[in-house]
C-alpha positions as CSV (number, residue, x, y, z in Angstrom):
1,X,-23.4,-0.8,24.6
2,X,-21.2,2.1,23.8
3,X,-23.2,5.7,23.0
4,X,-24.0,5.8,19.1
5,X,-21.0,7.3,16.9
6,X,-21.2,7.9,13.5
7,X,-18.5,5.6,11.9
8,X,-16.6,2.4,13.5
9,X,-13.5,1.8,11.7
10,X,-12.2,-2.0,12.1
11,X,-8.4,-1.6,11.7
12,X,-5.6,0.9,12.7
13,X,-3.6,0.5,9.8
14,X,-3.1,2.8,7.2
15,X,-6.3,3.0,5.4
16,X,-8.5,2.9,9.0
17,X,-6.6,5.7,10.7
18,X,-6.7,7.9,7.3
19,X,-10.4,7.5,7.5
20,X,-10.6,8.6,10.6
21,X,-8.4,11.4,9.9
22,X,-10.9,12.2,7.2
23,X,-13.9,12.2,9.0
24,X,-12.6,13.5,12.6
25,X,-11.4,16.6,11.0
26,X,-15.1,17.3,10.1
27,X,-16.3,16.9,13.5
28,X,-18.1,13.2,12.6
29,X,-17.7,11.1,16.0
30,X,-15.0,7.8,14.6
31,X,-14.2,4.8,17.0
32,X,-10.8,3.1,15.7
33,X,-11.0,-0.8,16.7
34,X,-7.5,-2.6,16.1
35,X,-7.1,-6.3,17.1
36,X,-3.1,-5.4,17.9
37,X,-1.7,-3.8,21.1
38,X,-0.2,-1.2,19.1
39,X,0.7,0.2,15.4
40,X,2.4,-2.7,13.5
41,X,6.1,-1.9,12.8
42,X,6.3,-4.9,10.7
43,X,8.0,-4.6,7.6
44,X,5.2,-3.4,5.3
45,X,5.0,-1.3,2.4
46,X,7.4,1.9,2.0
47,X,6.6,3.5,-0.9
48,X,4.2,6.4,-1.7
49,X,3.2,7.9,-5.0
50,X,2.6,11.7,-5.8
51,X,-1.1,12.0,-5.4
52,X,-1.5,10.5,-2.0
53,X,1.3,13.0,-0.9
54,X,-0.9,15.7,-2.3
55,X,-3.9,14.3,-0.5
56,X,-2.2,13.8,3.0
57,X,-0.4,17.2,2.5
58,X,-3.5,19.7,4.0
59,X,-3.5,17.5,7.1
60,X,0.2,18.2,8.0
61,X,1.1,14.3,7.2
62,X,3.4,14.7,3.7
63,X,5.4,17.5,5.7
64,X,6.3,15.0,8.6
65,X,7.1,11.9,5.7
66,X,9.5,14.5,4.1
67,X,11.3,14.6,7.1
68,X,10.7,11.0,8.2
69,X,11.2,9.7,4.8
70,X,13.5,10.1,1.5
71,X,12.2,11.6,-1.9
72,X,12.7,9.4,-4.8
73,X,13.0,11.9,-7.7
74,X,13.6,8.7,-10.0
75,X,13.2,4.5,-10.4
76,X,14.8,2.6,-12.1
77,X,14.7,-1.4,-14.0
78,X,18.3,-2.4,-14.2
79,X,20.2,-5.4,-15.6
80,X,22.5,-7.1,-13.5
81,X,25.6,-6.9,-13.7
82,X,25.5,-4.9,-16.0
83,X,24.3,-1.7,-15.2
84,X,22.2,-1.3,-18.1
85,X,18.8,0.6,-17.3
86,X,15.7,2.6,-17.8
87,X,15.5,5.7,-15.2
88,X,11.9,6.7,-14.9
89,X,12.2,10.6,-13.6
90,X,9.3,11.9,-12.2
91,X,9.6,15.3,-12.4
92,X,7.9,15.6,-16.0
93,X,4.8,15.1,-13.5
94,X,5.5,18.4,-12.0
95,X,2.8,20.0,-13.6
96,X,0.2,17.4,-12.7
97,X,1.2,17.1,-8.7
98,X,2.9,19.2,-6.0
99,X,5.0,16.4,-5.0
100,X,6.6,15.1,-8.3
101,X,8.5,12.0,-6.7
102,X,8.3,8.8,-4.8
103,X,8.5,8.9,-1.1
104,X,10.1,5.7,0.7
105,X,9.0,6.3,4.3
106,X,7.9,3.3,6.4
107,X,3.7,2.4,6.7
108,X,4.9,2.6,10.1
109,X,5.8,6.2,10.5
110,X,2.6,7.4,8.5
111,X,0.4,5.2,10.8
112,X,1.7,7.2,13.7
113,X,1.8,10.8,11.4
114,X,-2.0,9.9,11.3
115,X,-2.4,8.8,15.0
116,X,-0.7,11.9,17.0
117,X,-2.9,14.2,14.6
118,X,-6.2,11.8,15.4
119,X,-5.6,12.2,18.9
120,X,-5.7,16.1,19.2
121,X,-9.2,15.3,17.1
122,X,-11.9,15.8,20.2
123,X,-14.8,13.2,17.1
124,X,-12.5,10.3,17.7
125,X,-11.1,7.3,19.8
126,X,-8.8,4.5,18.9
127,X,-9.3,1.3,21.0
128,X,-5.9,-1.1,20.8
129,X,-6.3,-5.0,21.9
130,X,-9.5,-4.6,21.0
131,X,-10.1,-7.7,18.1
132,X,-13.9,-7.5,16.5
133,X,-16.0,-10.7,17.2
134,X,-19.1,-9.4,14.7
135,X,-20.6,-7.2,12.6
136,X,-24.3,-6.7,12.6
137,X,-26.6,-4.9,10.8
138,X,-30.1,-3.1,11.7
139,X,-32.6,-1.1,9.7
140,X,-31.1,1.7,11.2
141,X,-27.1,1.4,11.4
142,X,-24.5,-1.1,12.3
143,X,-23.5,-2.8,16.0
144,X,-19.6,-4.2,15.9
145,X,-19.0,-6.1,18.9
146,X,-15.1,-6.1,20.1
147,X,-13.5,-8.3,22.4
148,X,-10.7,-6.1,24.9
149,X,-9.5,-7.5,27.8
150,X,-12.0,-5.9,29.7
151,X,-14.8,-8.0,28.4
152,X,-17.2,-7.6,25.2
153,X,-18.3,-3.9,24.0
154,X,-20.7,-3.6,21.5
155,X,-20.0,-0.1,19.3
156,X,-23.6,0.9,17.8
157,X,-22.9,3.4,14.4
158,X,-24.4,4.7,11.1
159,X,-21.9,3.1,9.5
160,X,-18.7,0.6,9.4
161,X,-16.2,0.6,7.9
162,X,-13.6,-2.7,7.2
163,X,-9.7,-1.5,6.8
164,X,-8.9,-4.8,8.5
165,X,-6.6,-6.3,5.9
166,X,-6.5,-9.2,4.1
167,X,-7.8,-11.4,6.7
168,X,-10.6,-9.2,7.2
169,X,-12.9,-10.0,9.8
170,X,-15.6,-7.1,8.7
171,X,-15.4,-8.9,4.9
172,X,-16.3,-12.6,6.3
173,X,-18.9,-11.5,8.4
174,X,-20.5,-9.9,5.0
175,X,-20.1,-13.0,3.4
176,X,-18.2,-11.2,0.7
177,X,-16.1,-13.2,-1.8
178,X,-12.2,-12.9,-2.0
179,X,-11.5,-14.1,-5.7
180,X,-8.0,-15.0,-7.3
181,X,-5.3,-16.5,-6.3
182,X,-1.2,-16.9,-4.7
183,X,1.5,-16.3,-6.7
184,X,3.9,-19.1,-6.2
185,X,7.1,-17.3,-5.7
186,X,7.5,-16.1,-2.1
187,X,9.7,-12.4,-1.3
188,X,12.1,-12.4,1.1
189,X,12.1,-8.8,2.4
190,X,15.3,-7.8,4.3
191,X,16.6,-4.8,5.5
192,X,20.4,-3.5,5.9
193,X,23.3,-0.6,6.3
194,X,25.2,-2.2,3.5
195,X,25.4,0.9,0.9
196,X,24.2,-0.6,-2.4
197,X,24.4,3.0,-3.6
198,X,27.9,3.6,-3.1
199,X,28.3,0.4,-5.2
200,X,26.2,0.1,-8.2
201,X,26.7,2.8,-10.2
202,X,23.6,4.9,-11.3
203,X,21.6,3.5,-8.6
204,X,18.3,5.2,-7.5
205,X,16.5,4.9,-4.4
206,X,13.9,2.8,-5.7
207,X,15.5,0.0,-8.5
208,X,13.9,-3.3,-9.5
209,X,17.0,-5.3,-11.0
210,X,16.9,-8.5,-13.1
211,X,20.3,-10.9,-12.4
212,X,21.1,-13.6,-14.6
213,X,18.6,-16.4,-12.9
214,X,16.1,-14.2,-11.1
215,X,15.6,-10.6,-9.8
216,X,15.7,-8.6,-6.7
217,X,14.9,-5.1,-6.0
218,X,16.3,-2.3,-3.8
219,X,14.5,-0.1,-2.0
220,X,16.5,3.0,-0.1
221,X,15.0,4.7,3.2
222,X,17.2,6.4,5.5
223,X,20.0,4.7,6.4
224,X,19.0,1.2,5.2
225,X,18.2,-0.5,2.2
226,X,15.2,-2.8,2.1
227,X,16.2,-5.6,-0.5
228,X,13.7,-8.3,-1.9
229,X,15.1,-11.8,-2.6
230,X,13.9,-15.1,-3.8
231,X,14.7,-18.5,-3.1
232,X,17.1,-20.0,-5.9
233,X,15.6,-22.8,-8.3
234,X,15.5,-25.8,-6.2
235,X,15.5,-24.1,-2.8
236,X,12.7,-23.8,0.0
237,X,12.3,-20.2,1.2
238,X,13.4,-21.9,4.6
239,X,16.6,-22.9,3.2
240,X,17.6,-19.5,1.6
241,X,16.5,-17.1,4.8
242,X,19.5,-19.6,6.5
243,X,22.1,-16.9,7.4
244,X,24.6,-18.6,5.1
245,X,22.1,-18.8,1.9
246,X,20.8,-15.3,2.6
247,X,23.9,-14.2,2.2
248,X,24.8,-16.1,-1.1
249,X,21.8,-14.3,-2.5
250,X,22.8,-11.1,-1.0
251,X,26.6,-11.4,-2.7
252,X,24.6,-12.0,-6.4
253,X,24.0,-8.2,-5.7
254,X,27.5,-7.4,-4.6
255,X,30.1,-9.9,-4.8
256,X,32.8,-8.8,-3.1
257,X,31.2,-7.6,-0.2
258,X,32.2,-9.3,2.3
259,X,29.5,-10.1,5.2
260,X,26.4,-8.0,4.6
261,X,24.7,-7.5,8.4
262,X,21.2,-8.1,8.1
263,X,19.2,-6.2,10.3
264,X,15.1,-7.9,10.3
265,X,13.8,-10.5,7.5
266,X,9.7,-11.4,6.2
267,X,9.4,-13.4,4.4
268,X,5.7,-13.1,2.6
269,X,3.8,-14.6,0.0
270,X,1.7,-12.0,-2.9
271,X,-1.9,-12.6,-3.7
272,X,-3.9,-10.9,-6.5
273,X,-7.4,-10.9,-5.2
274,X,-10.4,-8.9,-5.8
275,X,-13.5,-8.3,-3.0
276,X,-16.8,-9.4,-5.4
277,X,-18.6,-6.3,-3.7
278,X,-17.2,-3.0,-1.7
279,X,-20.4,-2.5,-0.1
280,X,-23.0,-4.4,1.8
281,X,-26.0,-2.1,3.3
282,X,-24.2,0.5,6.0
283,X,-21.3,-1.3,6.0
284,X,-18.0,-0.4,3.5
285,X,-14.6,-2.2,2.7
286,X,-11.2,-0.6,2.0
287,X,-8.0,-1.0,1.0
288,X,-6.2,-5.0,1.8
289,X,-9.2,-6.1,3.0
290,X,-11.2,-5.2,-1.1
291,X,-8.1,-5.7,-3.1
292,X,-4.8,-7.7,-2.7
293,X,-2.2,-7.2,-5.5
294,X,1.9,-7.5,-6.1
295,X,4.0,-5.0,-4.5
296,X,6.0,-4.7,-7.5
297,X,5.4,-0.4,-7.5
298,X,4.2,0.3,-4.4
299,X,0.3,0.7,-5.7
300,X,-1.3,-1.6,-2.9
301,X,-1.4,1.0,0.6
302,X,-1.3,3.9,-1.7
303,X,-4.6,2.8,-3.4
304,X,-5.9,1.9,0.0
305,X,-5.6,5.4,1.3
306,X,-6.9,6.8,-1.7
307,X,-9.8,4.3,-1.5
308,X,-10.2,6.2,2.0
309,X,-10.4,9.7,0.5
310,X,-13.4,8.3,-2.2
311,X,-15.4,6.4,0.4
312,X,-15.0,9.5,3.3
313,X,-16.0,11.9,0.9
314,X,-19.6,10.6,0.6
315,X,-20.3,9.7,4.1
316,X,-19.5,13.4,5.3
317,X,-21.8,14.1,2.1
318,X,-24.3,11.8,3.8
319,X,-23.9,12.7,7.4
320,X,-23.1,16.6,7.3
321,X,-24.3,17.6,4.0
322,X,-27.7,15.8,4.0
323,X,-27.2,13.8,0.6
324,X,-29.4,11.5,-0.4
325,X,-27.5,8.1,1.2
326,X,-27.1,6.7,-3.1
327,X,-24.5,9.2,-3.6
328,X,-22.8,6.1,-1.3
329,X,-23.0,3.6,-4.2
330,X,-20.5,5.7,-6.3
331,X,-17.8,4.6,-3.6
332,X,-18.1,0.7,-5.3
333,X,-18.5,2.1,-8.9
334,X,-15.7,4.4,-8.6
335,X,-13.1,2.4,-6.9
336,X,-13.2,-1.4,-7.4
337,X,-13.1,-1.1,-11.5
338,X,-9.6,0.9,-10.5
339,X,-8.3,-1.6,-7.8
340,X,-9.3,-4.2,-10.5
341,X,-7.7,-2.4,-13.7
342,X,-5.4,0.2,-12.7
343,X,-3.9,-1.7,-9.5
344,X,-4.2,-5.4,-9.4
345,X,-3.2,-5.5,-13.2
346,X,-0.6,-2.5,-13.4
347,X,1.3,-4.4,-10.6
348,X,0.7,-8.2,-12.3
349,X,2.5,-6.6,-14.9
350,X,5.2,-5.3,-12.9
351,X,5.5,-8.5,-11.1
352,X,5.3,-10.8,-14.8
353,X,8.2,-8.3,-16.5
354,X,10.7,-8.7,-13.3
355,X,10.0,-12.9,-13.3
356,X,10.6,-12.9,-17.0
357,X,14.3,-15.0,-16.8
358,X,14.8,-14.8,-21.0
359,X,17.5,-13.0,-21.4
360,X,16.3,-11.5,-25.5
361,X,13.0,-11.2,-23.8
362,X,14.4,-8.7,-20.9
363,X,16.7,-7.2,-23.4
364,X,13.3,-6.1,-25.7
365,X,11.5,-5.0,-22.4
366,X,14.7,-3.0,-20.9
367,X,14.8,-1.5,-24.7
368,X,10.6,-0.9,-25.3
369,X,10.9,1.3,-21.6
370,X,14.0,3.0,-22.9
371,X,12.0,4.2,-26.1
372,X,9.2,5.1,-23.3
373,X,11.5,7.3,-22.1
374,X,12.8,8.7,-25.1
375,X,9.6,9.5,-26.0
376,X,8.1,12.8,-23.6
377,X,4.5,12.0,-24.7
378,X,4.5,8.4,-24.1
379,X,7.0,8.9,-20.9
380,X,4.0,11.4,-19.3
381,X,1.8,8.9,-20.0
382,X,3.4,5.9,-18.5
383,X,4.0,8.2,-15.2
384,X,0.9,9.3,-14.9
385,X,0.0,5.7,-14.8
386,X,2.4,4.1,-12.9
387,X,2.1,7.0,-10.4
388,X,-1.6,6.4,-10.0
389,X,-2.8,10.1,-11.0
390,X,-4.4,8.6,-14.2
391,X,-6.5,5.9,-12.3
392,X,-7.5,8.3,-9.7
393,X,-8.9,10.8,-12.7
394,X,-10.8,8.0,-13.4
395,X,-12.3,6.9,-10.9
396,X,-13.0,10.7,-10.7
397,X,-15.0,10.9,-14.0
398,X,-16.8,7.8,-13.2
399,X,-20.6,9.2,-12.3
């Protein structure tokens, strides 16, 4: 068995390395245990919202995304062809964050922002190919056996905690309950050159479009656009990721392109699922593997990380501070009611406006956000939602 450490974290991903940034950079010893031989440079999730930028900002991380990444001073929902649109401009939020804007900058690039800055932390290691087997609990801490190449290692600790994603190993051995379901459309996220921008008139970096028998939205890093597609009615997801149907769909957006080179496609399906506890004795969850939700505005990873910043915040309480350990059960009471209200909901409704195919129906949406708009009060508001500041008040005011 490996000497004692405070925390194990299951999962490198976003959440699990920010927590270990957290807690490294206050000298509490962190072991980072990730299944995978590496960061994941999957295509993931892209998009981050004002306040984790603040948050991430003192550790030297937004300053490296800035220059990774590209600010999104507005979004957009669009009709097309038309044109027509509501542009969401987020620097009325300038008083209420440093970083009024969007950031598209791969999950990719943060994870290894967060990893070169773990690694000059002397409190914590990172173990790749290293896929947990169990979870176990004492009376006085936590043993997480992992499974390396080199044969079974049992990490002893204070506490666990389960950034292990949807599939979450850390969860199951808990016998925690997923609940929800599948939506039954699947994306088809694909990335490409092609410059939408210099195209569609108005465009900005982040757009969620509505076309006459579906949707599809654009999302701009640099150099590439990441585009999500769906299957026409009648079509498998198989049939329309075939190079000739991908393209069809992709000429919906542009038709007179000409080929559009695809560069990588993943295709996924979206859950909306809640975990029925966050906490089970020493051990915590966070992120994909408490809460699944839509994509549709980027609130999943960002909520994750921030679920990071809540839950870190007690344990160096507990473990530096000397806080009595119930200061722990806020985590639960503070975050879950906001994954279940604030996140999973805000992006069901996101996801139910772009599937709505009625084409009075999206005209009164398009116009309702317009008024939004035209309106600063009701604007501020809806940012300050949609940007996550307003749940993370919340969750701030909740004793």
């Amino acid at each position: 068995m490996n000497a004692p450490r405070k925390v194990v974290v299951v999962g490198a991903g976003p959440v699990g390395l920010t927590a270990a940034l957290l807690l490294g950079s206050k000298g509490i010893g962190v072991t980072v245990l990730e299944a995978e031989t590496a960061i994941s440079q999957e295509l993931r999730a892209s998009t981050f919202h004002p306040p984790t930028l603040d948050m991430m900002a003192p550790y030297g991380i937004t300053q490296k995304m800035l220059e990774a990444g590209l600010p999104c001073p507005t979004w957009q929902i669009r009709l097309h062809p038309s044109g027509e649109r509501a542009v969401f401009d987020l620097s009325v939020l300038k008083d209420d964050s440093e970083h009024p804007y969007r950031l598209q900058c791969e999950q990719s690039k943060y994870c290894e922002f967060v990893l070169d800055a773990i690694r000059k932390l002397p409190s914590v290691s990172v173990i790749f190919s290293a896929p947990v087997t169990q979870v176990e609990q004492t009376s006085g801490g936590v043993k997480v056996t992992a499974s390396p190449e080199e044969g079974e290692i049992t990490f002893a600790a204070d506490y666990a905690i389960g950034a292990d994603g949807a599939r979450s190993v850390v969860r199951r051995a808990l016998g925690i309950e997923l609940s929800g379901d599948i939506y039954p459309e699947t994306t088809i996220l694909t990335t490409t050159a092609y410059p939408f921008h210099n195209k569609l008139e108005g465009l900005s970096n982040v757009s969620y479009c509505w076309k006459p028998d579906g949707t599809f939205s654009l999302l701009r890093l640099p150099g590439v656009w990441r585009v999500s597609l769906y299957a026409r009615d009648g079509q498998t997801t198989e049939e329309a990721m075939q190079d000739d149907a991908q393209q069809d769909l992709l000429h919906d957006i542009v038709p007179d392109a000409g080929r559009i080179d695809v560069l990588e496609t993943r295709p996924y399906r979206i859950h909306r699922r809640l975990a029925s506890a966050y906490r089970k004795g020493r051990v915590f969850l966070a992120g994909d593997a408490a809460h699944l939700n839509s994509p549709s505005g980027g609130m999943g990873m960002n909520g994750g990380i921030h679920d990071a910043f809540s839950l870190c915040e007690k344990l160096v309480a507990v473990l530096q501070e000397g806080t009595d350990e119930s200061v722990l059960d806020h985590y639960e009471r503070q975050r879950r009611p906001i994954a279940a209200d604030e996140i999973i909901q805000q992006a069901h409704r996101n996801r139910t406006r772009m599937q709505e195919r009625d084409p009075a129906r999206r005209r009164a949406l398009l116009e309702e956000l317009q008024r939004t708009i035209d309106d600063p009060a009701k604007l501020k508001a809806y940012l300050l939602k949609s940007s996550m500041i307003e749940g993370l008040r919340r969750a701030s005011a909740t004793a």
